[in-house]
N, C-alpha and C positions, 0 to 999 in steps of 0.2 A: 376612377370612382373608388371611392376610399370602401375598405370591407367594413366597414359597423357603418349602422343607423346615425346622420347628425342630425339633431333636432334642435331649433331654436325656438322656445316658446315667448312669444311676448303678450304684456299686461298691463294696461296701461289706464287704469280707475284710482281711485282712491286708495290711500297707504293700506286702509282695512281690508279691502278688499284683495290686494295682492298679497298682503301676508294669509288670509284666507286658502287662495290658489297654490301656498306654499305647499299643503300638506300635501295635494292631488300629483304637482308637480315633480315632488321629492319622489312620489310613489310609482312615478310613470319607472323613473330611474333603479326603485328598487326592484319593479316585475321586469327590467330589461340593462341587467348589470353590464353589457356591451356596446350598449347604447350610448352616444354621445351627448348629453339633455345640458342644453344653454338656458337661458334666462335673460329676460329683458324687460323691464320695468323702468320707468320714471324715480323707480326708489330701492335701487340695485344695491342701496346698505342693508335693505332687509335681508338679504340673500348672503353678506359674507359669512365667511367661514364653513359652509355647509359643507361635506363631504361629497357630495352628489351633482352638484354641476360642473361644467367646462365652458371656460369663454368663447362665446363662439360667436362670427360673423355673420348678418345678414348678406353683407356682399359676395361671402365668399359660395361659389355656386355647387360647390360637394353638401351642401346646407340646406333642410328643410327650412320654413319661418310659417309658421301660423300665430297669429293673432286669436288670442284665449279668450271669450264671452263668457256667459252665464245666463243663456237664453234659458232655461230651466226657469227663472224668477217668476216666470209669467205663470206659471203652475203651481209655486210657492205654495198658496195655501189651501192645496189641498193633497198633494205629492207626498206629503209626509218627510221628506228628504232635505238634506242640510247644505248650506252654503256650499260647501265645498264641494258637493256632491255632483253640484252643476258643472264646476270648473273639470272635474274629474269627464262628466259624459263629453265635455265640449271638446274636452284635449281625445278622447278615443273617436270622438264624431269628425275632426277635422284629420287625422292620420291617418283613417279610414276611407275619406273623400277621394281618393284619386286608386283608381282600382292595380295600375301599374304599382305602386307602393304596395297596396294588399298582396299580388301578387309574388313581388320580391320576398317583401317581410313577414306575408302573414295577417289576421287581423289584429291588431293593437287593443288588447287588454289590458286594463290598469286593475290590481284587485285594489281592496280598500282597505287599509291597515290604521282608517282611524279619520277623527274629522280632528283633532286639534292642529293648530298651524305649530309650524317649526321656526322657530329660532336658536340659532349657534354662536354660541359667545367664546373666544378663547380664554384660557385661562387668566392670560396676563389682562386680559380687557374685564376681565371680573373680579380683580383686584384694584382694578382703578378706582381712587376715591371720586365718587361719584357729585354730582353738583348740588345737591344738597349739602351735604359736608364741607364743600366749600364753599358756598357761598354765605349759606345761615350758621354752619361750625354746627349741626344739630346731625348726631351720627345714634340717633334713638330712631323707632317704627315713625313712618310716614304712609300716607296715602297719597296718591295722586287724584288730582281732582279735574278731569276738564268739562268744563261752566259754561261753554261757548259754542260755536257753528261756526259752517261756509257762510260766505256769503249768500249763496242761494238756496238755503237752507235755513231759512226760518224757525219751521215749524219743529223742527227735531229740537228747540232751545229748553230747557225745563226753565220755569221761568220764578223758582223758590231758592236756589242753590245757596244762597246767605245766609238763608232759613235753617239748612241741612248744618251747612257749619259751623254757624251758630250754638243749634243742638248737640253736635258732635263734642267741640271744644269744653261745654259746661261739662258733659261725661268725660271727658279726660282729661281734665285741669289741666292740661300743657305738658303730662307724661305721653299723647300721641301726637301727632301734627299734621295739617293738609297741606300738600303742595300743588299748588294752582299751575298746571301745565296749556299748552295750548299752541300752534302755529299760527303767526300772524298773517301768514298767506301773501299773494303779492297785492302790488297797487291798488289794477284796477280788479281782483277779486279778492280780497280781503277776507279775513275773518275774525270774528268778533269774540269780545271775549272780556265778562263785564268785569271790574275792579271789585274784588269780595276783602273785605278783613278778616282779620284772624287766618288768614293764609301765609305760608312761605312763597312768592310770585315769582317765578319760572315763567309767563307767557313770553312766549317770542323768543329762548333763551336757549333752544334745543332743537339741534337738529336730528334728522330718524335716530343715527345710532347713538346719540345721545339719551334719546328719550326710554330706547331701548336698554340701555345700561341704566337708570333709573327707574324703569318697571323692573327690574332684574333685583336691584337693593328695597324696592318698595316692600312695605306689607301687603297693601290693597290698592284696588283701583275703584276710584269710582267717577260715573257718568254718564252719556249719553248711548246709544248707538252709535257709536261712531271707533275713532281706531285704536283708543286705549281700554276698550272691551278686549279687543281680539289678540293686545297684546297681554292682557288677563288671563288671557286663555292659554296661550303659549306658553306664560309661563307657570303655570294651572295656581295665580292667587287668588286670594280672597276678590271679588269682582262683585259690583252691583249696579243694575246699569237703570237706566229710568227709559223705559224704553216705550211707554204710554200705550195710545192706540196704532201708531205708525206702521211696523212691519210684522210680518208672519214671525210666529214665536219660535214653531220647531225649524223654520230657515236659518235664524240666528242663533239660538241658545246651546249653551255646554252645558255638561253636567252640573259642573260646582259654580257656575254663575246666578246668583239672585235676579232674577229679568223681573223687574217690578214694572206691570204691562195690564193694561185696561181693555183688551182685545174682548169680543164678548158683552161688554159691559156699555158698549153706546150703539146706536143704531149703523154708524160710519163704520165702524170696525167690529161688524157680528161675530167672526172667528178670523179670517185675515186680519190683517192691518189695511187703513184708509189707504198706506202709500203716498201720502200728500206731505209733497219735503220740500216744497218752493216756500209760495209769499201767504201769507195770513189771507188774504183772500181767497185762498182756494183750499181752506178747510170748514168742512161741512158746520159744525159745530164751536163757533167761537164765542167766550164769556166774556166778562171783566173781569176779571181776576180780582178776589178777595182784598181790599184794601192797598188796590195798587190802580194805579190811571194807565191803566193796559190790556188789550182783549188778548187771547189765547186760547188756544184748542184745552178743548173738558178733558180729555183725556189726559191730560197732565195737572191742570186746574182740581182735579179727584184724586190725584197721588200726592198725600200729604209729608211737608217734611217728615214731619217724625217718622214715617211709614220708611224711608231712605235710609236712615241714621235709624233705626233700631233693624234692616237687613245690615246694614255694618256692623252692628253690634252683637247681633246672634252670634256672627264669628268668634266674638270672645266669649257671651252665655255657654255656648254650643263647645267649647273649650280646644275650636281648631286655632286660634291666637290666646295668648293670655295678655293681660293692660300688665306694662311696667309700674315697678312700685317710686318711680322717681324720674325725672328728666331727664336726659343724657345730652349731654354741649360738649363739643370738642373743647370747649375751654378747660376743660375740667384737666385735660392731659397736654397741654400746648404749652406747658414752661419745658415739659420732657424732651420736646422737638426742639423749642428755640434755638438750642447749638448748633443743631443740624442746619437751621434753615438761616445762620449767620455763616457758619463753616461750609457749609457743602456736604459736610462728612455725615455717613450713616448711624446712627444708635445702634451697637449691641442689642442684637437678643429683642427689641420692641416689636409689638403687634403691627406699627407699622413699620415695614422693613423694605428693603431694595425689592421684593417680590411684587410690591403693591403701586408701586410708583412709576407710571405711565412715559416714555418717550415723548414726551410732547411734541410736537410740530406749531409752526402758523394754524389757526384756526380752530385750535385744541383752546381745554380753557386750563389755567394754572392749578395744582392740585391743594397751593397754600390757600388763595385767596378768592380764587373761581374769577379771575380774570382772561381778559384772552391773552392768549399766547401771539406776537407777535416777530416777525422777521429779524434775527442777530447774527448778522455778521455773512454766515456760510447756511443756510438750506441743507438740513434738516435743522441747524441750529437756531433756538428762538428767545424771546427773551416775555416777560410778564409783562402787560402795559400798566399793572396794577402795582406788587410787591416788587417787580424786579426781577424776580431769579432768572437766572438764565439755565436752557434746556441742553445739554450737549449732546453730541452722536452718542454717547456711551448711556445717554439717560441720569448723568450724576448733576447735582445741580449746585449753582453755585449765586451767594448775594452779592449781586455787584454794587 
């Protein structure tokens, strides 16, 4: 019997909702420094690099394993208490369950050092040029934008979002930019994710820690409930979410988040949220929508573009962002590179230097072209299915 505590906690909902269970998680480990605290999700990139867990087995039998809920929801709106707050009583409720554990160990106390979720980037993965820069060469303030839902999730869709960017873009003549993010989810569950203009389009194009090194370089985030709020939060940006009648406010909301929410304001969603996230048919309250051949829940149908796009814009009023006085395009600086990326050889002394420039693998994407990186030769070594370069053990790269 090994002498410290091993605990495996698993989680296994939506991206949002585990990076959520991060902060309670991390904390269980900071009130119990002896402690062994593993991790197990469906989205175990949310978790690298963190200082605080240990890989741990369910097989192996010196191992606790609880499966982590958030039975707390059903009290949401009236509790007064935050998302993570559930995950926190649920991780002391289930270590507490078996009185022989108590016994041993004590009862299991987590204090609370906070509700934002955590995320850990290492340095060298926060120098990687990110996929915007490659793809679009546009290395000026971005937003992310996601426009879309699960498949069974309907009603959480805002159904203006063209509207918002529209507006946004006339205010920023092309000195800011939206990037349209999104998971296409598999087959037979999909997710949807409508074709807007005036976007940089990124859906389908990023997986978690992809998407996570891109909230990292973003300005702001904006859109639904859903899981690029929470990584808004993580990384405390600018955030503005459209979050209508749907769920309890103080459930979800951070400090520095805009939650543009109609809770109150329809008879469906007096002070809670309706909580109706399926099919258009099982929302109390459905319109036609203002000049569109489509019904949808009022509580979004009442949240008007402009009301979106001017919580984006306080940010700069409000003078926590300032609007650049001009466009930024990596073309602007790409004769300076060209040697390098004909030679292999690094630039003296540039801003981008051998610090910035990512090991690629298979499945990585090129840091010239934002292509994928694909199989050359030896493993870890790769090659671009796009420009060509090839990636070598050492990270030096060279045009074949």
């Amino acid at each position: 019997m090994p002498e410290n505590r091993r605990i495996l906690l698993k989680q296994t909902q939506s991206p949002g909702d585990m990076l959520t269970f991060s902060r309670p998680a991390y904390d269980l480990k900071r009130s119990h420094p002896n402690w062994e605290i593993g991790i197990d999700t469906p989205c175990n990139e949310l978790f690298q690099n963190n200082p605080f867990t240990t890989e741990l087995s369910e097989n192996d039998p010196t191992v606790e394993v609880y499966n982590i809920t958030y039975d707390d929801i059903h009290k949401s709106g009236w509790s007064g208490e935050h998302f993570s707050d559930a995950f926190r009583h649920d991780i002391e409720k289930k270590l507490n369950s078996d009185p022989r554990m108590v016994a041993k160990w004590g009862e299991t106390v987590i204090p609370k050092t906070g509700i934002l979720p955590e995320i850990f980037m290492s340095d060298e993965e926060k120098g990687w040029f990110h996929q915007v820069h490659c793809t679009y060469h546009w290395d000026g303030q971005f937003w992310l934008l996601n426009a879309g839902r699960k498949w069974d999730n309907i009603l959480k869709q805002y159904h203006r979002w063209q509207e918002v960017v529209d507006i946004l873009n006339q205010r920023w003549q092309g000195k800011v930019r939206i990037v349209q993010i999104g998971h296409k989810g598999a087959i037979k569950q999909p997710h949807y994710h409508p074709q807007l203009k005036g976007v940089f389009n990124l859906v389908g194009q990023t997986n978690i820690r992809q998407l996570i090194r891109l909230a990292y370089h973003s300005t702001g985030l904006l859109g639904p409930i859903s899981f690029q709020f929470v990584l808004g939060a993580a990384f405390e940006k600018p955030t503005v979410v459209c979050a209508g009648g749907k769920e309890g406010t103080r459930w979800h909301v951070y400090n520095h988040v805009q939650w543009v929410k109609r809770n109150g304001c329809l008879p469906c969603a007096v002070s809670d949220g309706c909580w109706k996230g399926g099919t258009k048919g099982e929302c109390a309250r459905l319109v036609r929508a203002k000049g569109m051949d489509e019904d949808v829940p009022l509580c979004f149908e009442i949240i008007k573009p402009q009301e979106l796009a001017d919580r984006v814009m306080d940010h700069y009023e409000g003078g926590k962002l300032e609007t650049p006085d001009r466009e930024l395009w990596y073309e602007e600086g790409k004769a300076r590179f060209e040697a390098y990326y004909q030679s292999g050889e690094f630039p003296p002394e540039e801003a981008y230097s051998r610090k910035v420039l990512p090991v690629l693998k298979p499945g990585e994407f090129c840091h010239k072209c934002g292509k994928a990186i694909v199989p050359y030769k030896t493993v870890p070594r790769g090659k671009c299915s796009g420009c060509g370069i090839v990636v070598s053990l050492e990270g030096i790269n060279a045009k074949t």
